[in-house]
Backbone as CSV, one residue per row, in Angstrom:
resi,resn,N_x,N_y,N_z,CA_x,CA_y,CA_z,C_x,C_y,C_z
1,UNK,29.499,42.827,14.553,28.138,42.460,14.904,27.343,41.968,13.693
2,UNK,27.245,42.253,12.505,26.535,41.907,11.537,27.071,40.536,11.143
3,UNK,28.426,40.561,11.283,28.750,38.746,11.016,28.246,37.493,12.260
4,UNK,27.967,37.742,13.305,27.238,37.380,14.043,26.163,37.575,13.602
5,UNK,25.096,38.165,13.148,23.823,38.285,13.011,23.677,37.079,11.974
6,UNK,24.133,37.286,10.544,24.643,36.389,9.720,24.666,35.074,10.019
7,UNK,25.400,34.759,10.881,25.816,33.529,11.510,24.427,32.761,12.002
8,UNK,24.037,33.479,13.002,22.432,33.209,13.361,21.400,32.880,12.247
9,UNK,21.784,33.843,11.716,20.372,33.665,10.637,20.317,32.231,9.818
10,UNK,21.829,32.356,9.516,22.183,30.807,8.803,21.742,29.322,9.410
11,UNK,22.397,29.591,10.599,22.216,28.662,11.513,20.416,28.224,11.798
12,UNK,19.798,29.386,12.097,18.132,29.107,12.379,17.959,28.373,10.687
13,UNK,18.321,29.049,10.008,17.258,28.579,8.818,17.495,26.945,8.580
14,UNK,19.055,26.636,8.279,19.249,25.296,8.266,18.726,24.432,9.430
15,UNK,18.653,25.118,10.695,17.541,23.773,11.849,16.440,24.110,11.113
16,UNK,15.736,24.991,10.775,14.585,24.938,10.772,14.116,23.847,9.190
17,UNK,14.679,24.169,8.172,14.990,23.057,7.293,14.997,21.611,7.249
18,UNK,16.123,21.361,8.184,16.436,20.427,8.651,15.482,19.534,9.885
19,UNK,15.184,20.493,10.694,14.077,20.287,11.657,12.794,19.716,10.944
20,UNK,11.890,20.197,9.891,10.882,19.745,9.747,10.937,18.589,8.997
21,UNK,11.610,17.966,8.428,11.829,16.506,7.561,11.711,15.759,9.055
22,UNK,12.430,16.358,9.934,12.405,14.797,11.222,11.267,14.601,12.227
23,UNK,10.726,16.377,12.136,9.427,16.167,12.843,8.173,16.302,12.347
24,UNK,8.416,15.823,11.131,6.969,15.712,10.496,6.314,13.883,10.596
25,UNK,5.273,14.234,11.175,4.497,12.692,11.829,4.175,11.851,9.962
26,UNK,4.519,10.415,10.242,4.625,9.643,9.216,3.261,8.739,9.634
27,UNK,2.848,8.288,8.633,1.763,7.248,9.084,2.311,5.892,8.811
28,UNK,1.628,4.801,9.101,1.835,3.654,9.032,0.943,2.830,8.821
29,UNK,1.137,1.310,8.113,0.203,0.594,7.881,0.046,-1.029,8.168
30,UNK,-0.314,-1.410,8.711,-0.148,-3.008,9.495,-1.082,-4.064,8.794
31,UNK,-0.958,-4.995,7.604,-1.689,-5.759,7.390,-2.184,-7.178,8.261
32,UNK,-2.768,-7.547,7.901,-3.184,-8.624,8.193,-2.369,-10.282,7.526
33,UNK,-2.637,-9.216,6.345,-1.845,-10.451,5.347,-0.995,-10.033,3.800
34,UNK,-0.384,-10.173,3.322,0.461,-9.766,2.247,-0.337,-10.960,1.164
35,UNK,0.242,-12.061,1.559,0.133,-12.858,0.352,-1.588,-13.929,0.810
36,UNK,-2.090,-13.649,-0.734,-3.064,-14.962,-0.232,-3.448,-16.059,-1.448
37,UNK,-3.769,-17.149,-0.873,-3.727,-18.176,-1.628,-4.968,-19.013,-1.937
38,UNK,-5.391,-18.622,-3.118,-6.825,-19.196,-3.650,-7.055,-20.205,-3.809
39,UNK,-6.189,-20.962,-3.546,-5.850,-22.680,-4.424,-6.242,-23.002,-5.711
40,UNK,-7.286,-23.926,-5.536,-7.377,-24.383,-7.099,-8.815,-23.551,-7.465
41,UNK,-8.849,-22.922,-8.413,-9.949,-21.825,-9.185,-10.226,-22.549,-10.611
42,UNK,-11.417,-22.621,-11.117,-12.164,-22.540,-12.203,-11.347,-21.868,-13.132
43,UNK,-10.856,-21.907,-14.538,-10.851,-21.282,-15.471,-11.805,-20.320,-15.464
44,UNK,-11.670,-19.126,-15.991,-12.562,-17.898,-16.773,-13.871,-17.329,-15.913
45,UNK,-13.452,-17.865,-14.251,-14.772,-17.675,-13.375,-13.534,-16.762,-12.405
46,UNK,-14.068,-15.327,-12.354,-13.490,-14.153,-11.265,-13.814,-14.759,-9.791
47,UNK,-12.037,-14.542,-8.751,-12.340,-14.526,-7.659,-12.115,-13.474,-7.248
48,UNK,-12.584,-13.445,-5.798,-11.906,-11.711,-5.141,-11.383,-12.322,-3.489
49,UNK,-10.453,-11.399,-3.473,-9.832,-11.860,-1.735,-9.780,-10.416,-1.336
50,UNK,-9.615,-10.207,-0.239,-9.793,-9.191,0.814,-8.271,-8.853,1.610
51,UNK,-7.213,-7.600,1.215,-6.217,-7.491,2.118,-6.865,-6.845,2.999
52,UNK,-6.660,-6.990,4.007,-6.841,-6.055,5.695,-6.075,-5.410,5.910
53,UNK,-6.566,-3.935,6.418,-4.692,-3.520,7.206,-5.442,-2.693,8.228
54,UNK,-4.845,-2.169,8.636,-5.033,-1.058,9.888,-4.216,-0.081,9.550
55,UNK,-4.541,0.851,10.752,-3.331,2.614,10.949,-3.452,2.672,12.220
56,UNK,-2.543,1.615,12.306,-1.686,1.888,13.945,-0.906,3.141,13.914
57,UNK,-0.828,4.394,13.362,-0.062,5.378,14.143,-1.302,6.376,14.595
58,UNK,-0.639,8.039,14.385,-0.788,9.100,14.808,-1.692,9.875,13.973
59,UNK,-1.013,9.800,12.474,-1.899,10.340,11.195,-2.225,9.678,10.088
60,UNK,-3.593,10.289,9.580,-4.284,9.320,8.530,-3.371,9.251,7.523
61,UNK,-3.602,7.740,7.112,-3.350,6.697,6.303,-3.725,7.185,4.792
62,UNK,-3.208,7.524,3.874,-3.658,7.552,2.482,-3.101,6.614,1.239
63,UNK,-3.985,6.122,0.673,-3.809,5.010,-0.365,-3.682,5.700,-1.125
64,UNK,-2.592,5.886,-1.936,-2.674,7.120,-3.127,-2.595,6.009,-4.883
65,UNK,-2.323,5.024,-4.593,-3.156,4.426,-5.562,-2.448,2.522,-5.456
66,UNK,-3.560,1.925,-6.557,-3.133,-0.008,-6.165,-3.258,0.079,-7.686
67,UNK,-1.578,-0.840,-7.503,-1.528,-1.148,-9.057,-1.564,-2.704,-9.083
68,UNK,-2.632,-3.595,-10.376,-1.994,-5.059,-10.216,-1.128,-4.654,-11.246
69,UNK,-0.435,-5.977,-11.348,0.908,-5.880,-12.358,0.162,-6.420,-13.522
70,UNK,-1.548,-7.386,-14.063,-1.311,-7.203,-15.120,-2.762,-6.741,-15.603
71,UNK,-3.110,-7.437,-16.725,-4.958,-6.665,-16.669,-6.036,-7.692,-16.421
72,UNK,-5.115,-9.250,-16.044,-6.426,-9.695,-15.621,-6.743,-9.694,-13.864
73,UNK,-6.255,-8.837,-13.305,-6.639,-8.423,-12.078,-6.909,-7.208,-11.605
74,UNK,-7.669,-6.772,-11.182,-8.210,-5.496,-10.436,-8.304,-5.123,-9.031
75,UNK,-8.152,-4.040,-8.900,-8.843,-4.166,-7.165,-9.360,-2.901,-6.775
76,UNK,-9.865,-3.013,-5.979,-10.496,-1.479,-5.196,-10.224,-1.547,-3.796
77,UNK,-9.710,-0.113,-3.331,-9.546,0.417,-2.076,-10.064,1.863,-1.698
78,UNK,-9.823,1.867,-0.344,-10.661,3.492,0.129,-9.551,4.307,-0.506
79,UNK,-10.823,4.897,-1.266,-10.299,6.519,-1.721,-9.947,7.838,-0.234
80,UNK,-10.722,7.728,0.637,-10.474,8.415,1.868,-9.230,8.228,2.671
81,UNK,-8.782,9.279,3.176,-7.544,8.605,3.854,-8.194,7.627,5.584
82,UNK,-7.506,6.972,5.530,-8.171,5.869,6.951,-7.208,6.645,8.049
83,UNK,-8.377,6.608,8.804,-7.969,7.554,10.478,-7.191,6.820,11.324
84,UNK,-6.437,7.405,11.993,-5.549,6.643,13.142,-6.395,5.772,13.667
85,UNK,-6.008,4.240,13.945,-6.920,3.399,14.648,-7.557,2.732,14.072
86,UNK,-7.664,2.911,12.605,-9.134,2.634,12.156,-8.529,1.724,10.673
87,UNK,-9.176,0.578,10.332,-9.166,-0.147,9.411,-9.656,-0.033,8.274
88,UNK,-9.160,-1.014,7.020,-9.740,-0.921,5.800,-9.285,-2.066,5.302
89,UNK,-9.598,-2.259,3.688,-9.887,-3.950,3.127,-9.576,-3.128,1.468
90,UNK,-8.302,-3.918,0.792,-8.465,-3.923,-0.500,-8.731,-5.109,-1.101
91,UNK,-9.672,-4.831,-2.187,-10.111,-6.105,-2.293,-9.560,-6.345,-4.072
92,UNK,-9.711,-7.748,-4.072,-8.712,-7.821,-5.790,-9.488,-9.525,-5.844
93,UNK,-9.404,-8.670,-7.607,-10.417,-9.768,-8.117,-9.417,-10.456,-9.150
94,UNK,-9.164,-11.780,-9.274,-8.621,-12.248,-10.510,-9.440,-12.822,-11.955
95,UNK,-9.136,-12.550,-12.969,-10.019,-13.603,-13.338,-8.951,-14.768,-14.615
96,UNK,-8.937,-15.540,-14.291,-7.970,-16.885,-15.577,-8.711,-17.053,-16.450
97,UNK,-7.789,-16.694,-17.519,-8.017,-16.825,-18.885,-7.230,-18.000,-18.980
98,UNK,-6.324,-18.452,-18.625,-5.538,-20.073,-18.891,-5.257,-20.827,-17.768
99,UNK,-5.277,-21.824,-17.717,-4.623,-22.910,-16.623,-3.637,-23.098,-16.647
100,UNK,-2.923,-23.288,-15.324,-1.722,-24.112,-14.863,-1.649,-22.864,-13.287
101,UNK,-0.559,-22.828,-12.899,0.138,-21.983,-11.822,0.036,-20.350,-11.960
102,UNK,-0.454,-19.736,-10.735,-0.309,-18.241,-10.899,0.113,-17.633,-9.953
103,UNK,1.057,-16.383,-9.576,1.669,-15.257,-8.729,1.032,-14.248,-9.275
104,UNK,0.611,-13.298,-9.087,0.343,-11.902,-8.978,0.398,-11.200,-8.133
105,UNK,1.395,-9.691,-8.664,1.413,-8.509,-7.549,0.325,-7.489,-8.128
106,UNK,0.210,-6.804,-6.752,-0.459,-5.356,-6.634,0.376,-4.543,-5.872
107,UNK,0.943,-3.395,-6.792,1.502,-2.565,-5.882,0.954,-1.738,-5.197
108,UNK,1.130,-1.460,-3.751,-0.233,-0.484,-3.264,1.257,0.832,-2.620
109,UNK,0.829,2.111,-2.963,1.627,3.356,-2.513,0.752,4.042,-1.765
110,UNK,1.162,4.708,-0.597,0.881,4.925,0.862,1.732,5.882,1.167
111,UNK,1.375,6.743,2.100,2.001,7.750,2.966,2.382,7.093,4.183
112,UNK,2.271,5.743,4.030,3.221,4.963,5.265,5.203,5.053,5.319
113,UNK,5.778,5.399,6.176,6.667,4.924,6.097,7.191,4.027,5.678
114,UNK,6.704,2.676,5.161,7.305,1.374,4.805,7.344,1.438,3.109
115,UNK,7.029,2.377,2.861,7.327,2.752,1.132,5.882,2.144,0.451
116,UNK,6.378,1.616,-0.294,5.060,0.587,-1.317,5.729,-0.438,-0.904
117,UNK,4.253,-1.314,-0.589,3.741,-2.864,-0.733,3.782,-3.443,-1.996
118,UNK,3.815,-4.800,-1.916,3.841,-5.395,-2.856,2.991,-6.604,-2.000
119,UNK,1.327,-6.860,-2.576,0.531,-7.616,-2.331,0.659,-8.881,-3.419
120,UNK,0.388,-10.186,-2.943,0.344,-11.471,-3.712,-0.602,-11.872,-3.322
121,UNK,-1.531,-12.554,-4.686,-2.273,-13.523,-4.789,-1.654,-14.642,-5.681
122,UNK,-1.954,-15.886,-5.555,-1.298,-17.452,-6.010,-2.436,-17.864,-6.069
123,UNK,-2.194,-19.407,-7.073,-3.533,-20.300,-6.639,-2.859,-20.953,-7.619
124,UNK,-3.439,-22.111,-8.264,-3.998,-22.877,-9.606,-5.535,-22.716,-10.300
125,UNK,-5.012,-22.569,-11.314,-6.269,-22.583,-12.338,-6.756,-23.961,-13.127
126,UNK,-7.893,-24.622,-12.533,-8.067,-25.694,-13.450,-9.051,-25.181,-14.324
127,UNK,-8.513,-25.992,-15.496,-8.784,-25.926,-16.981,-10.629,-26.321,-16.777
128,UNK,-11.374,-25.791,-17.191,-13.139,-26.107,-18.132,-12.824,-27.087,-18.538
129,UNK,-14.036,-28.476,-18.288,-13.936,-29.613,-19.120,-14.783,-29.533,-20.061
């Protein structure tokens, strides 16, 4: 009888282990747009664009932080976690210090299932006459 008991005990603890990784509710996050495209920008004059997203699931959404990849871009997002249903806007400012062609990421990390984003802004920078 005690190796049966044993047996049980083992058995509950590993579902129960095992059990909460699969039923723990994940959130999710649905943009609007990933990449956006400024076209042609002013030298040394800041723009800002607006990502959109939503929380199409069950549980709130948390932005746990937005990285750009270098320092002439910034951005701000809700510090609050965003409620099931309910929308939000990161917004990112560039500013060119040189002309010609530009890509930039922002990595944004989330309690979404889809891991981290990777947001793009592009454009051209014309040169100050």
């Amino acid at each position: 009888m005690p190796v049966t008991f044993l047996m049980l005990l083992i058995t509950c603890s590993v579902s129960k282990i095992y059990g909460q990784d699969a039923a723990k509710p994940s959130s999710g996050i649905a943009w609007t747009e990933t990449t956006l495209d400024f076209g042609k920008i002013e030298q040394g004059k800041p723009v800002t664009a607006e990502f959109e997203f939503k929380n199409p699931s069950m549980v709130p959404l948390i932005i746990s932080s937005v990285r750009p990849t270098c320092g002439c871009t910034i951005a701000d997002y809700p510090k609050e976690p965003v409620q099931p249903g309910k929308s939000g806007k990161i917004a990112v400012t560039y500013n060119a210090a040189s002309s010609g062609f530009f890509q930039k990421s922002i990595v944004v990390t989330t309690n979404a299932t889809e891991g981290n984003i990777s947001l793009i802004i592009k454009g051209e920078v014309i040169a100050k006459n």
